[in-house]
N, C-alpha and C positions, 0 to 999 in steps of 0.2 A: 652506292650510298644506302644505308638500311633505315627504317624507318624512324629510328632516334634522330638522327642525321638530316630526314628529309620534312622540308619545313612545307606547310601546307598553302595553297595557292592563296594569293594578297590582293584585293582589290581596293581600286583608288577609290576612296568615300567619296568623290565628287559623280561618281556615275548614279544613273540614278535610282532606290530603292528597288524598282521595280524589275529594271535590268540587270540588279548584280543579284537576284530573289532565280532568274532565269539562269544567269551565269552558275551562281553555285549549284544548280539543278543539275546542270547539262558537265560536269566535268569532262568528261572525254571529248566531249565538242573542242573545251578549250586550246589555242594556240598558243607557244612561248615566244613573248614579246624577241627574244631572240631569231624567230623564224619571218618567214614573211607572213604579214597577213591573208586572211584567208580573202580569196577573190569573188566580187557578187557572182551571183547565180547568171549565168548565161541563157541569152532565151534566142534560138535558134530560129530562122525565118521558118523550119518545117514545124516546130512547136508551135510559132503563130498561129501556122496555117492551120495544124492540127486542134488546137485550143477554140478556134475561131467556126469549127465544125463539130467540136464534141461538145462545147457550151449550149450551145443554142439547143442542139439534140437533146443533152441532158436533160434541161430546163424542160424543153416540150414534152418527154416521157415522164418524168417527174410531175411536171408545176401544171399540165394543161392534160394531159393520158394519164388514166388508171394507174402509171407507173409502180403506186404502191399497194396496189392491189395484188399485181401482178407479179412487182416482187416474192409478197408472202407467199402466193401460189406456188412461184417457183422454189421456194423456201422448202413449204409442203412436201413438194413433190421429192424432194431427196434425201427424206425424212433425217431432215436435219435436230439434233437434239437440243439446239440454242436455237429455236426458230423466231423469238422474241428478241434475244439478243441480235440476232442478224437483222432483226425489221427495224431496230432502233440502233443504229449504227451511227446516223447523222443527229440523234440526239430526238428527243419525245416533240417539240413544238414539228420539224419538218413533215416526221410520221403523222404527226395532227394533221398536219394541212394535205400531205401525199392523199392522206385516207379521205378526207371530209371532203377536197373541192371537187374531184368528178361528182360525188354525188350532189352537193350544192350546186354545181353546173347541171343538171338533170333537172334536179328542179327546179330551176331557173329556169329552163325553155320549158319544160311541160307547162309551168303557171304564164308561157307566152312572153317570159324576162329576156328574149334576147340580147338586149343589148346589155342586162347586168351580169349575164352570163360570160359577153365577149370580156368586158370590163373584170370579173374576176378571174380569167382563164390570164388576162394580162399582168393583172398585179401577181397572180400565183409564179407566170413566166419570169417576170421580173424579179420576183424575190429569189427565185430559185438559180438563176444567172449571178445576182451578187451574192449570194451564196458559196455557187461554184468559185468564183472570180475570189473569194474569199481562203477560199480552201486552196488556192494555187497560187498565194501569196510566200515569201521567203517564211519559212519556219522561226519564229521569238528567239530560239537558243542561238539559232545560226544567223540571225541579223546583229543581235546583240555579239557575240565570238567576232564578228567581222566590222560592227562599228565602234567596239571598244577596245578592238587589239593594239596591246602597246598602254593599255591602263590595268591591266589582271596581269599578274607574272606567278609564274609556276615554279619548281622546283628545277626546271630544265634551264633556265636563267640564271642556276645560283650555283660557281663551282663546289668546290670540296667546304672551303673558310669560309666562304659568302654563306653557305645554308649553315654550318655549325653555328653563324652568330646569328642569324636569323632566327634558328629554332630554338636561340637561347634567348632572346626576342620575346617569340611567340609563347614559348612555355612561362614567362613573367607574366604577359598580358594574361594568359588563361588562368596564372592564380590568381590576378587581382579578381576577373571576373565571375573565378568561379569561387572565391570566399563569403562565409557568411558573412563578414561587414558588408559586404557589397550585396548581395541578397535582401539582407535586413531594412538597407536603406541608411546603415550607416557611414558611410562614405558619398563622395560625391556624385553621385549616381550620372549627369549628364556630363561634367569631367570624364568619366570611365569609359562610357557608353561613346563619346564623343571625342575625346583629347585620342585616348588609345589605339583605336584605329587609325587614326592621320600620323600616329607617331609609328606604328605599325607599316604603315604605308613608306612615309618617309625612309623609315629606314630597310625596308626591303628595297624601295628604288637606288638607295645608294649604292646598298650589297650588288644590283644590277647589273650595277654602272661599274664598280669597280670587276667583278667577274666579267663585262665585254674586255673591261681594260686589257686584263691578266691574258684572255685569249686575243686579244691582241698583239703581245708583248708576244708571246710564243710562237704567232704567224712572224713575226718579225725577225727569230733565230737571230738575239741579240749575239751570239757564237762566232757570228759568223761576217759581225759588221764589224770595223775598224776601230781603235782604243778610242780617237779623236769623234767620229758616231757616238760611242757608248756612252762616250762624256755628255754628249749634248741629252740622252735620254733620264741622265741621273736625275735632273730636278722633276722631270715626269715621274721616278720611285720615289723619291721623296716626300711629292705630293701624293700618291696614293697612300702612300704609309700615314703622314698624317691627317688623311681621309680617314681610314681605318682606326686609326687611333681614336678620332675624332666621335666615330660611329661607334664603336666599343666602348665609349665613355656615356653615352647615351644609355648603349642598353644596359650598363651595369648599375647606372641609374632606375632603370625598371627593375632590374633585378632587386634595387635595395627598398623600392617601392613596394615590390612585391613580398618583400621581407618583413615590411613594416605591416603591411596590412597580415601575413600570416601571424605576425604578434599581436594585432586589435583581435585576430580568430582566439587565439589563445585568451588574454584580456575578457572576452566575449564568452566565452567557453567556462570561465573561470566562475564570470559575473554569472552565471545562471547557475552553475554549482552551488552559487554561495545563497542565492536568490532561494534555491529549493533546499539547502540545509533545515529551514525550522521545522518544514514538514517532514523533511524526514528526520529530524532528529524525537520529534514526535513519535511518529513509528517506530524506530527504537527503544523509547522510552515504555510501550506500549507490549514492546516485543519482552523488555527485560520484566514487567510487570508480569507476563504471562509466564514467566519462569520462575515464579514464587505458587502460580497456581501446579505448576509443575513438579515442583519439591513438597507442595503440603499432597497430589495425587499420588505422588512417588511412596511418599509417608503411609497413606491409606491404602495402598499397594501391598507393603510390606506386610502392615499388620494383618493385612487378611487373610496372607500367604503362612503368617505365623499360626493365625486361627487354626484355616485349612491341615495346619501340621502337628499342632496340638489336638485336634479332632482326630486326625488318622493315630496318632498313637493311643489316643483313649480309648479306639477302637480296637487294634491291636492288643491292649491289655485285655481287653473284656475277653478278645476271643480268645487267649492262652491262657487265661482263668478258667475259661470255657471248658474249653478240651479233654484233663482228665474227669469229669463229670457228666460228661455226655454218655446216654445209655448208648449201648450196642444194640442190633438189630438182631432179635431171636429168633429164629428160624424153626417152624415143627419140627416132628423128629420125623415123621414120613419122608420129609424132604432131603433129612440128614441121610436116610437109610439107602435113598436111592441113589444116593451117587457117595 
């Protein structure tokens, strides 16, 4: 299927903002409503066990020890070239608090604060546990991939016919959306925003439904069942066909939707043509004006040129007037004799 052919992944508008903003992030995460869903995350008794000894550890090295002290040092030490980048890994507030509580805890017992010492050594424990426990929770793309599958449908869901009407579908909605009536504000903005997508939706689910049908129909090698079978399957082609039918009349309807809003572009297009005619018919009139200053420079041009030409001949004459009355240069006779 080439990418003309192949319609882009469709989610149900009833999911919510937040999780289809994750879903379209994570494409390759996504599963096809055709496959099984993806199954939760498994958490193994030695994970418990292991979880339940590197928490606490964490936290104590971190939230209550130098932890990040000692990180940087170690940082230092192997003269790493992102050694800021490495300190701030878990983000600027934990480095705050890694760096600040040992010393806060220091001077807490020197000014004899024991016990506001114990008291911050616990809350640092504490935050640094829900923290961890926070950080080893299922990943947003892959909770959402796994509680919304079977509401996103991919390209993998849609045979050969199912995605051509699809993408013929999808390429309607995207010129309503991407036209300047819809831009401008002239169109029905929360219609477009709102109605297209469910209708979008709707009918990729049908396209679905009908491609499980069709691979249905071919696990079944109608070929191969008896004339009396085949008859009882007819009204089941019948109904898909006027499914299809059904579904192709919809989207040819976006199509003329789409047709109609490419002619308010035009319409629109037209209107603002016409809208900036005065000023420029101004600047033409301005431009044809400057072509009278053009023929009267043209004019003053010429005559100078004529000047220029009547001067070089008047000079010319003088000098072939000149010529035979111009003395010769006399030479001694010393000078004659010597050569």
């Amino acid at each position: 299927m080439n990418d003309e052919s192949r319609p882009r992944p469709v989610f149900d508008p009833g999911i919510p903002v937040a999780d289809r903003a994750v879903l379209a992030a994570a494409p390759e995460r996504l599963v096809a409503a055709s496959l099984p869903a993806p199954a939760p995350p498994a958490v193994t008794a030695a994970t418990v066990a292991g979880r339940m000894l590197w928490i606490p550890a964490f936290a104590f090295f971190y939230g209550v020890l130098p932890g990040g002290w000692l990180r940087v040092f170690f940082l230092a030490s192997l003269d790493q070239d992102d050694l800021v980048g490495g300190a701030l890994r878990w983000g600027r507030l934990p480095v705050l608090a890694m760096m600040l509580t040992p010393a806060l805890q220091v001077l807490l017992l020197l000014l004899g604060q024991q016990e506001a010492a114990v008291l911050l050594a616990a809350v640092s424990f504490t935050g640094w546990v829900v923290g961890a426990l926070r950080h080893l929770r299922e990943p947003a793309a892959a909770r959402a991939v796994r509680e919304h599958h079977g509401r996103y449908l991919l390209p993998a869901d849609f045979d050969r016919p199912a995605a051509r009407l699809l993408v013929r579908a999808q390429s309607a909605i995207d010129a309503v959306l991407r036209s300047q009536s819809h831009r401008t504000g002239l169109l029905d903005d929360v219609g477009n925003t709102v109605v297209l997508p469910r209708q979008e939706w709707a009918i990729a689910s049908t396209l679905a439904e009908h491609t499980r049908l069709r691979r249905e129909r071919v696990v079944q090698q109608t070929e191969r069942l008896s004339p009396r079978v085949r008859a009882l399957l007819e009204p089941q082609e019948r109904a898909l066909a006027l499914s299809a039918r059904s579904v192709t009349v919809r989207i040819e309807a976006l199509e003329a939707y789409a047709r109609r809003v490419g002619e308010a572009d035009d319409a629109f297009h037209e209107s603002r043509v016409l809208a900036a005619l005065p000023e420029q018919n101004a600047r033409y009139r301005d431009l044809l004006a400057g072509t009278v200053g053009d023929e009267m420079a043209a004019a003053e041009i010429r005559g100078m040129a004529e000047d220029a030409h009547r001067t070089e001949r008047a000079l010319r004459e003088e000098v072939a007037e000149a010529l035979p009355t111009a003395p010769e240069l006399a030479l001694p006779k010393d000078h004659e004799e010597t050569h």
